[in-house]
N, C-alpha and C positions, 0 to 999 in steps of 0.2 A: 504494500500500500504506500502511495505515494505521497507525503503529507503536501497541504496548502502552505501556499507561498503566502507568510504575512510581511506587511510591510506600514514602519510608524517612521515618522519623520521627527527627528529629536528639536525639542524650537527651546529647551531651557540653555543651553549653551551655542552665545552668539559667533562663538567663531566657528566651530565647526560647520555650523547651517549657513556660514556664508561660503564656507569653500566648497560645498556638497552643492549649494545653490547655484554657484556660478557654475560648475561642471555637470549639472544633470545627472545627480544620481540619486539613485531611489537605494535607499540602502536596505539588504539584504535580510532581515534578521533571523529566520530560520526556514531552514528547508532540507528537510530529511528522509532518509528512504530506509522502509523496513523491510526487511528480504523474509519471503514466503516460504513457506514448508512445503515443499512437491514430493509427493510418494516418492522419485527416487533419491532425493537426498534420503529420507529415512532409511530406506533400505541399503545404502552404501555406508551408512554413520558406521550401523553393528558389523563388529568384525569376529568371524570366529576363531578358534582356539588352531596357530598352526601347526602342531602335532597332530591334531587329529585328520587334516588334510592332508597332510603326508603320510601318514599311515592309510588313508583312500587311497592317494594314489600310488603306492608303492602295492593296492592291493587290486588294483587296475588290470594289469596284466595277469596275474592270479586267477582274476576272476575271467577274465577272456579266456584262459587255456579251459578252464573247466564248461566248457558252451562249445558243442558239439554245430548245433544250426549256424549258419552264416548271418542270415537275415536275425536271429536272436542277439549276434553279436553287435547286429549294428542298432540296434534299439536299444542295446545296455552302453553303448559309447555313444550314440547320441541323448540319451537320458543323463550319462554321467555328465558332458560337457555343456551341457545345459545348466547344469547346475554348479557349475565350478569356473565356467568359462571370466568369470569375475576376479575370481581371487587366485586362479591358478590359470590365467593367460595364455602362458608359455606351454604348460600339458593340455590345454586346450584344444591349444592350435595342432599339434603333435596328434592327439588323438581324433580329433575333427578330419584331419588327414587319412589318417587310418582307416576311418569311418568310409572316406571317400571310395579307398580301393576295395573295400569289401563291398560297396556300393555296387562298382565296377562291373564287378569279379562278379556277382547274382543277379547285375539287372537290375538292380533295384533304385532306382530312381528317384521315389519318394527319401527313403534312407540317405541318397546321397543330395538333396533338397535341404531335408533340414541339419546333414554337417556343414552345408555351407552356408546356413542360417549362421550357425555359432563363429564362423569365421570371421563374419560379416560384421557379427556385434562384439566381437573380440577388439577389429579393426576402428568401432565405433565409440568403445571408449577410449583408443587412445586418440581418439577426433581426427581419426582420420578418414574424413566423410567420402571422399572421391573410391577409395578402396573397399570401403562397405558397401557402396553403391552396387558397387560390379559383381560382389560375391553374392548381395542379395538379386542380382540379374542373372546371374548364373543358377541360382536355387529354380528365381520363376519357371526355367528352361526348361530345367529336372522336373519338377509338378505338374509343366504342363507335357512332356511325355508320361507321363502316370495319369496325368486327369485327376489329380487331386486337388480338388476345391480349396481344401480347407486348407491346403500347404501353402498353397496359391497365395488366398485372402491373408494368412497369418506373413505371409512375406510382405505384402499390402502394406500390411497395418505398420510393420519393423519399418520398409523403407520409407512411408511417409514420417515416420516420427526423425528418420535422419535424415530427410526433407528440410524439416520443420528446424533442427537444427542448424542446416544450412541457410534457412532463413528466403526458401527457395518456395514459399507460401502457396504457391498456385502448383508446383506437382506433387509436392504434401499434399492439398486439399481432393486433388483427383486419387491418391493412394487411398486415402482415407476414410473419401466417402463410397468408393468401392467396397470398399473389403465391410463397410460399417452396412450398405444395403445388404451384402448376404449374412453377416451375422445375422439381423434384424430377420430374416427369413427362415435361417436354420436355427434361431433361437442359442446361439454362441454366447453367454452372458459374459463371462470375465474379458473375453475380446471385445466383446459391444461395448462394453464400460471403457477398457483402453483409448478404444476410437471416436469416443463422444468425449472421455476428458483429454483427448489429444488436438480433436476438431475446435474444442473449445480454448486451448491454452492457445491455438495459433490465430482465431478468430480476436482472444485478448490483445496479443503481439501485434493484430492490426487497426485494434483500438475498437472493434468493433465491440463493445462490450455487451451488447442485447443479445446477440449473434453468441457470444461465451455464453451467457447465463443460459442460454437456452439449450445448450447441450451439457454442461453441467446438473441443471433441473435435471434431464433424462438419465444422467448416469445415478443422481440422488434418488431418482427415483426403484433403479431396479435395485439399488444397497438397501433400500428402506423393503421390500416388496421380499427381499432374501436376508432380511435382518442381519445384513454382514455387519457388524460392529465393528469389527476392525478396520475396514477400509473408510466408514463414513466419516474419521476423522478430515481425510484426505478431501472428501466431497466436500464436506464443510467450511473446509479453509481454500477452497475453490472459488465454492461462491462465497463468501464472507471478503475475499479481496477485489471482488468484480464491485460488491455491492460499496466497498470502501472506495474505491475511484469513483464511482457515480454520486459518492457522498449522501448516498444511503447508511450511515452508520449506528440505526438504531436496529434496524433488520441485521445489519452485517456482526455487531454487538450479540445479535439473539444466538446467530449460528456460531459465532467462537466461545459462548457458554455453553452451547452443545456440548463440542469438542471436552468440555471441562468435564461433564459427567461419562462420556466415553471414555476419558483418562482416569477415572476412577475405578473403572472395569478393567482396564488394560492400563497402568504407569507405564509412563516414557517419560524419561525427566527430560531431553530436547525439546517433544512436543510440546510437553506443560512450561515449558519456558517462554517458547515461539507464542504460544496460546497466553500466556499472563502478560506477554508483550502487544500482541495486537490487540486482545481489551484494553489494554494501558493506552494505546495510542488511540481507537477509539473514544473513551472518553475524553482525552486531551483535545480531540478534533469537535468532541459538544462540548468542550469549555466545563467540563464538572473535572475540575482539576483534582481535588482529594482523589477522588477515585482513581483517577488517572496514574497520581502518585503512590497507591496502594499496589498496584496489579504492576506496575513499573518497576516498584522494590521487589517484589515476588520475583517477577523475572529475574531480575539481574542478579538477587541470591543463589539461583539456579546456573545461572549461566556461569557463575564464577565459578562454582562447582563443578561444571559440564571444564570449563578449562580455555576456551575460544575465544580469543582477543576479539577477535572480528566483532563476534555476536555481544560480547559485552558494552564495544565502544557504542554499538547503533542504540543500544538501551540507556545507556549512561546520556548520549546525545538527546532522548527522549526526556529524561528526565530535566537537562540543562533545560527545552523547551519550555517544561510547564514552567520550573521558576519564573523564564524570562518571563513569559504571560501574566505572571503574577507580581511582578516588576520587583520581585526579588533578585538580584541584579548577582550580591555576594556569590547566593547559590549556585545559580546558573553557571557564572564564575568559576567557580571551583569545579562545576562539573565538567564543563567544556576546556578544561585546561587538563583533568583525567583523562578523559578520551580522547585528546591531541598527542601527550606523553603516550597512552597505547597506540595510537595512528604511527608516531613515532616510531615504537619499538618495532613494529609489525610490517613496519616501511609501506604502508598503505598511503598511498600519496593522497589518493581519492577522500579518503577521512579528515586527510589532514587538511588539507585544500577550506574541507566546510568547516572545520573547527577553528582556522584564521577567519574566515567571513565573520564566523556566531561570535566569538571574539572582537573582531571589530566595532559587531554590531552594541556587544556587551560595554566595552567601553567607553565609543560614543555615549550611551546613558549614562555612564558613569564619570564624563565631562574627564576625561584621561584623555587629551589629543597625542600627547607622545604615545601610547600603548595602544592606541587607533590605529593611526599612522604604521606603527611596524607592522601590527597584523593585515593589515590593510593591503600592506606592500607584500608580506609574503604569499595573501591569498590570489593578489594579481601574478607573481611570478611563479607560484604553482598553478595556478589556472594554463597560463600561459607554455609552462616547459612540463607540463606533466608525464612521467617517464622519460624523463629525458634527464639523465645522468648532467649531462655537462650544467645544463642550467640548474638544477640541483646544488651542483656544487657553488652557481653564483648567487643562490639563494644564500648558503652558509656567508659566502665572502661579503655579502651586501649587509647582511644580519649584524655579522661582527663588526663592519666597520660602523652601522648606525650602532650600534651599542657604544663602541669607541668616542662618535659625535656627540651621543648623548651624555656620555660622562664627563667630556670637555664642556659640552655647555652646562652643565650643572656645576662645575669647577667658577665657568666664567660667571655664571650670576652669582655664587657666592662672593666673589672678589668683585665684581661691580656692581654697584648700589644705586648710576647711576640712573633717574627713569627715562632718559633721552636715551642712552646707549642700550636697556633693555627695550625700549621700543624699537629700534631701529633692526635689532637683533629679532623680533618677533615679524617686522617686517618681511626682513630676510626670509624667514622660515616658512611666511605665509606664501612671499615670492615662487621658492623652492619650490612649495607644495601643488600651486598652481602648474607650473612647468611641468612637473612631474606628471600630474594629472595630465594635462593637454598633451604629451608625449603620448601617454599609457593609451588616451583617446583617440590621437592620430594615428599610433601603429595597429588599433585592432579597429577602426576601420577598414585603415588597408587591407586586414587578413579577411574583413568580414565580405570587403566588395573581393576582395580576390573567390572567396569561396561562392560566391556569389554567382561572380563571372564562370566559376567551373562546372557551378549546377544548371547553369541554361548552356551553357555550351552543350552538358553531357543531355541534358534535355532535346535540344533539338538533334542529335545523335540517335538519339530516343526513338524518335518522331523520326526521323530519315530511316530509321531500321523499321518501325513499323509499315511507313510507305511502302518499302520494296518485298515486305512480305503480301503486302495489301495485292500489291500489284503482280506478285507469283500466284498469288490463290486465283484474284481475276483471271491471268493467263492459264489456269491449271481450269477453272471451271469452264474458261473458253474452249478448249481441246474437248473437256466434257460434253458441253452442248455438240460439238461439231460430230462426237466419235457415237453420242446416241442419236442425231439426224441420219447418221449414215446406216447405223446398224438397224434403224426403224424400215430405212430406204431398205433396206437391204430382206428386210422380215415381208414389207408391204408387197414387194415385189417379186425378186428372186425365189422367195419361197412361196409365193400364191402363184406364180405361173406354173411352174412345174405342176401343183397340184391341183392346179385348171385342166391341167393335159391330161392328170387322171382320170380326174372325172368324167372329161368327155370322152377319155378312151371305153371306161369303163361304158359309156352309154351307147358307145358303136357296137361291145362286144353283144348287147343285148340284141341290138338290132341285126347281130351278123348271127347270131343262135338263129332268130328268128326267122332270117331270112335262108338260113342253111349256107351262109356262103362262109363255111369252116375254113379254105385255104386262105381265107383274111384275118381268121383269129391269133394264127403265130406270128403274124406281122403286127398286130395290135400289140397282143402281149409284148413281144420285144420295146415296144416302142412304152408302155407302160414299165417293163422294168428299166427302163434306162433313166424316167424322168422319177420313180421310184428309189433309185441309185444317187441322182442328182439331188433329190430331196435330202434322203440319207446323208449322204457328203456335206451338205450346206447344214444342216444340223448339229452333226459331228463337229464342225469347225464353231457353228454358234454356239453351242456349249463350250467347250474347250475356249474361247476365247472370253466368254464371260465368268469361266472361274480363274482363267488367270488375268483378269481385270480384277476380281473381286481379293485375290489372292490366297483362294482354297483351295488353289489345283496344285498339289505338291508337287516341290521338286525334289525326286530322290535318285540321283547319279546311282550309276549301277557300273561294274564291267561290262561289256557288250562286245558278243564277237559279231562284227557288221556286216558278214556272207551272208551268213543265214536269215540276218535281217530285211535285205533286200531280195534275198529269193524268196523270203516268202510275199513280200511285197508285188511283185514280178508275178508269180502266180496270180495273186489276185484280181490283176488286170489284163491277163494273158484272153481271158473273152471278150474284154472290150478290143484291146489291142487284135484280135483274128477279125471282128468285125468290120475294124476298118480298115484292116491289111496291113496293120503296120507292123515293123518285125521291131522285137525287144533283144536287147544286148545286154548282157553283164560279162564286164570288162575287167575281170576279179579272178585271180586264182588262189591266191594266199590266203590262208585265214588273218586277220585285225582286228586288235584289237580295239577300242578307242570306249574312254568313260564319259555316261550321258546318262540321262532317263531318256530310261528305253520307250516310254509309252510319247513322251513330247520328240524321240527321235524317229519312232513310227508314225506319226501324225505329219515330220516334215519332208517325209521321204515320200509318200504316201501324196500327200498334197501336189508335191514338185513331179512323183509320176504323171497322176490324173490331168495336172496341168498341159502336160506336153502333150499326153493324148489328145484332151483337145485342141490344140490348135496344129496337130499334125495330120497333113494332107493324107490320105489309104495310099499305101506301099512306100510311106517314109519309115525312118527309120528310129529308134528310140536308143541311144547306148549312154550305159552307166559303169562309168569307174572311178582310179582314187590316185592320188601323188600322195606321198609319207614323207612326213617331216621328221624332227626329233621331237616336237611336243605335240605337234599338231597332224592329221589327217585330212588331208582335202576331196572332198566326194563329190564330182561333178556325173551332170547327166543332161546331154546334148542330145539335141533332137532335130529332125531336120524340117522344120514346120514353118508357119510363116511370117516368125522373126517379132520384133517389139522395136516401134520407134523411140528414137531419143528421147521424145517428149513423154513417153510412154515410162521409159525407164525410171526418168527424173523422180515420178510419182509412185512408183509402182510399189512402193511400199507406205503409203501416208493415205490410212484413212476415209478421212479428209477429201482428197484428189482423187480416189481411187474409181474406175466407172467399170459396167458392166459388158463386156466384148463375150460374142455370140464366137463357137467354135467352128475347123471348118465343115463339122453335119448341124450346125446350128446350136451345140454344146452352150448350154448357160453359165456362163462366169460371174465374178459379181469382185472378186480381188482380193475377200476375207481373208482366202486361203494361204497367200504368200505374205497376207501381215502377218498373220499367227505364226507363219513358218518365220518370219525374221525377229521375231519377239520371242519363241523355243530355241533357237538358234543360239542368240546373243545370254540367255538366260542359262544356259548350258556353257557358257565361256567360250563361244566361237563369232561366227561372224556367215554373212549370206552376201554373193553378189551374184549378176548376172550381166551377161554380155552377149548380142544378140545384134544380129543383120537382117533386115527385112526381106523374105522370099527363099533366104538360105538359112534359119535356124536358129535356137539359142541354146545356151549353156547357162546351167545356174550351178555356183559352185559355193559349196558351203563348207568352213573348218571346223572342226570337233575335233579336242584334245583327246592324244593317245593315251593307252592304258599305263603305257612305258614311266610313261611320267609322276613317280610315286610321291616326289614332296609334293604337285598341284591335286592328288589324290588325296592324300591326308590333310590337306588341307579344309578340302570342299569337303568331304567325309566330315568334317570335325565342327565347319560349320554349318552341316546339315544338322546333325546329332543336335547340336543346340539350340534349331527353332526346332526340332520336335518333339 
């Protein structure tokens, strides 16, 4: 909870109020921040005993020789490393490893999912967010080969909270409110609650705080619904700080005396400190100071106990406050000079910084301008060099030598009595004091327009990044519109003709029963399967090309010896090819190897047949062979048909341009077939061209990496296995 900034302007002592007046300052007098209890500091405070965890893990391997199943062994090393991954890192990661190759070794996918969960979060306390990242990417991969949901969401939930860390708010919030819709479906509690008080601390981080309160309410609600006592302290002091920023502090008051009666079921003397501390500042914020200062000393008896410099100085600072409020000035004093010496000791710069302000402010009331003055000067020169060693050190050398000034002029007014020369001497001082100010004024303008200047610069950066994605999606949705105009063209048309021809064939064959004229029936049917064939073909490509649009049409590389693949291809068109006389060639003796999925390298072989048939004249000729590289295979298949002009080429694979050319028995083309064949092509690590003369032929030659080539195998092998 963040306390209110109060500010009083001192009018009993005329000099200070005229140097503060000519320089515009509002002086500072307290502003303090009290640091929150979040379930995981509690749970990182208790440390267990370490013998006993070395006796675990020295009984680790022990206990793995006696476990005969694989898959058992991996559920006893990913249960141990779950629970140890905190305190025992270093065996963590060792056995999370372990975990992996047994994984491996049985298949097991889920097993090797959640060891590289514990990797992840091993990775993520030592904040090393980039690395956690990637091992929790690697897990999703594992789950999603298993189709485990719930490994899935529970990775979800882990990478959004090291999201939320990284302060990366918007793919946190998509991690989190995934994984939180299917707990909420499969009834997941202890992860529901995770992700509603996860959704909510980040929704706080963006000040949203209606937005917190409202997934905190939900997480209170299922602790109260399963009467978890133990975790509701946690719910409590969730929402009790959302309600303390909104300055709701009579509601926010209700739920940190909760906490007080759950602490009576369960002590924790951290908690009941943190807890006697926030009612303490509570009250200090309604001004019922007694109280304030009752639950204030409670704390801080505790904390000194507890041992933590830190947590005592912010209590102690709490307390200087109510004094100052109550323009006990001595008190306040003394306190805020304790918790400047712990700032001190603890080298917390940050503490120290406010306890010069509260200082300064302290003795402005207490009409001390020399004791002003220093604190004054040191809270500007901490403000200003904070972690910064060198300026640190000129904090010291400026300190000592105003001490040194100070002792000299306390020297010289005792030996001068004179009120001319002390006036002139106060002059002086008032002089100084001004310049000094208007320096301190000049140089943090400078820093303020400088920083200024760097957040619209990066702002319009901003704005220029946003433009060019703005204007990649337009361009991405333009392709869209153009690639559904044409596949529409392509359904309205190409596939209603053919199955016009059906029907009317069908309607002749009736008529040719009827009429008895039987030697017209085998020439119908021919002529109904062929546009039967054509249907077929235009279908086979529209599917295939709208699941690898959609990108459900797997790619899974295989070895492939490519003889056999083509002669059975070959076969297949060997009746169209006798119908129109055309002779088919395969120009292949060797067996080849070469790595592809086989079903997208049947589709383009396949496609680049049919193609040539149609537009080969009866008694051309059809010949398919290969050139061999060292990585790659090149498979061309020249035809002696009637060619593709320039202008033909340029497009011949876009879409977009692509138009529908009649074969020469009239054969229905439409162009799908050789987009899909250069989109299987290039998706398999090769490449498609074609070269072609009008009246004498074309060639279309495409590469596909050979099987020889075992690092580009283990490679694509390794990134298959990971989106599957």
């Amino acid at each position: 909870m963040n306390d209110k900034i109060r500010s009083e302007h001192t009018s009993h002592f005329c000099f200070l109020s005229f140097i503060f007046f000519t320089l515009n300052w509002s002086i500072v007098l307290t502003e303090f921040h009290m640091r929150k209890l979040s379930l995981l500091s509690i749970f990182f405070l208790f440390t267990t005993n370490p013998l006993l965890f070395s006796q675990k893990l020295y009984s680790v391997d022990k206990k793995l020789d006696s476990i005969s199943d694989i898959n058992l062994k991996i559920e006893f090393l990913n249960e141990w490393t779950g629970k140890n991954y905190r305190k025992l890192p270093v065996e963590a990661l060792h056995y999370a490893k372990k975990t992996i190759e047994y994984a491996k070794e049985s298949e097991n996918y889920s097993g090797a999912g959640n060891a590289l969960i514990r990797i992840a979060l091993v990775h993520f306390r030592k904040e090393e967010y980039t690395q956690s990242i990637s091992f929790f990417n690697k897990a999703l991969d594992k789950f999603a080969i298993s189709e485990d949901s719930v490994g899935i969401n529970n990775t979800y939930l882990n990478r959004g909270i090291v999201y939320r860390n990284m302060n990366k708010y918007n793919l946190a919030i998509v991690d989190l409110f995934t994984c939180m819709e299917y707990f909420e479906k499969n009834n997941n509690t202890f992860e529901l609650i995770s992700s509603y008080n996860s959704i909510g601390l980040i929704y706080k981080n963006l000040k949203k705080y209606s937005k917190a309160l409202e997934y905190y309410y939900k997480a209170e609600k299922i602790y109260k619904e399963g009467n978890q006592i133990s975790f509701m302290y946690t719910s409590n002091t969730n929402i009790a700080n959302i309600l303390s920023i909104q300055n709701n502090f009579q509601e926010a008051l209700n739920y940190y005396k909760k906490n007080l009666e759950i602490l009576k079921e369960k002590p924790n003397k951290y908690q009941l400190a943190q807890t006697y501390h926030n009612i303490g500042s509570c009250f200090m914020e309604m001004e019922q100071d007694s109280m304030a200062l009752e639950y204030l000393n409670q704390s801080l008896l505790l904390k000194k106990e507890i041992g933590n410099k830190n947590l005592i100085i912010s209590t102690i600072n709490s307390l200087a406050h109510v004094f100052y409020a109550q323009n006990n000035y001595q008190k306040a004093l003394e306190y805020r000079k304790k918790a400047l010496a712990l700032a001190i000791e603890t080298k917390n710069i940050e503490y120290q910084k406010d306890c010069n302000r509260e200082l300064f402010a302290i003795f402005a009331q207490l009409h001390q301008p020399d004791s002003a003055i220093h604190y004054i000067l040191n809270y500007e020169l901490l403000k200003d060099s904070i972690f910064n060693h060198e300026n640190l050190k000129q904090i010291a050398e400026i300190q000592e030598k105003y001490e040194s000034e100070k002792k000299e002029t306390q020297i010289t007014l005792l030996e001068k009595e004179n009120k001319s020369k002390m006036w002139q001497r106060n002059s002086l001082i008032v002089l100084l004091i001004l310049l000094l100010g208007y320096a301190i004024f000049i140089v943090r303008s400078y820093y303020r327009n400088k920083k200024t200047h760097r957040l619209l610069q990066l702002q319009n950066e901003r704005i220029q990044w946003h433009k060019t994605l703005l204007d990649q999606k337009n361009e991405a949705l333009s392709d869209s519109n153009k690639t559904k105009n044409r596949l529409f063209q392509i359904i309205s048309h190409d596939l209603r003709s053919p199955l016009a021809s059906v029907y009317n064939i069908a309607q002749l064959i009736k008529i040719f029963i009827q009429q008895r004229k039987y030697q017209l029936l085998e020439e119908s049917c021919h002529d109904m399967e062929e546009s039967i064939n054509n249907v077929l073909s235009l279908t086979d490509n529209l599917l295939s090309w709208s699941l690898n649009q959609s990108g459900k049409l797997p790619y899974k590389p295989a070895i492939i010896s490519l003889k056999p693949l083509l002669e059975n291809n070959l076969r297949t068109y060997s009746s169209v090819a006798k119908q129109k006389n055309i002779h088919l060639q395969l120009l292949l003796e060797e067996t080849v190897m070469v790595f592809a999925d086989r079903q997208m390298l049947d589709t383009v072989i396949r496609n680049l047949i049919n193609n040539s048939l149609k537009f080969t004249k009866p008694g051309g000729v059809i010949a398919i062979g290969l050139n061999q590289s060292d990585n790659f295979v090149e498979l061309w298949i020249k035809d002696s048909g009637i060619g593709i002009s320039e202008d033909q080429i340029a497009h011949l694979f876009e879409i977009d341009h692509s138009q529908s050319y009649n074969g020469t028995n009239g054969e229905k083309g439409n162009g799908l077939g050789l987009l899909l064949c250069k989109q299987f092509i290039e998706q398999n690590k090769g490449e498609i061209r074609v070269e072609s003369t009008l009246n004498l032929g074309t060639t279309f030659r495409i590469t596909i990496p050979v099987a020889e080539n075992t690092n580009e195998i283990s490679t694509i092998l390794s990134s298959n296995a990971n989106v599957n």
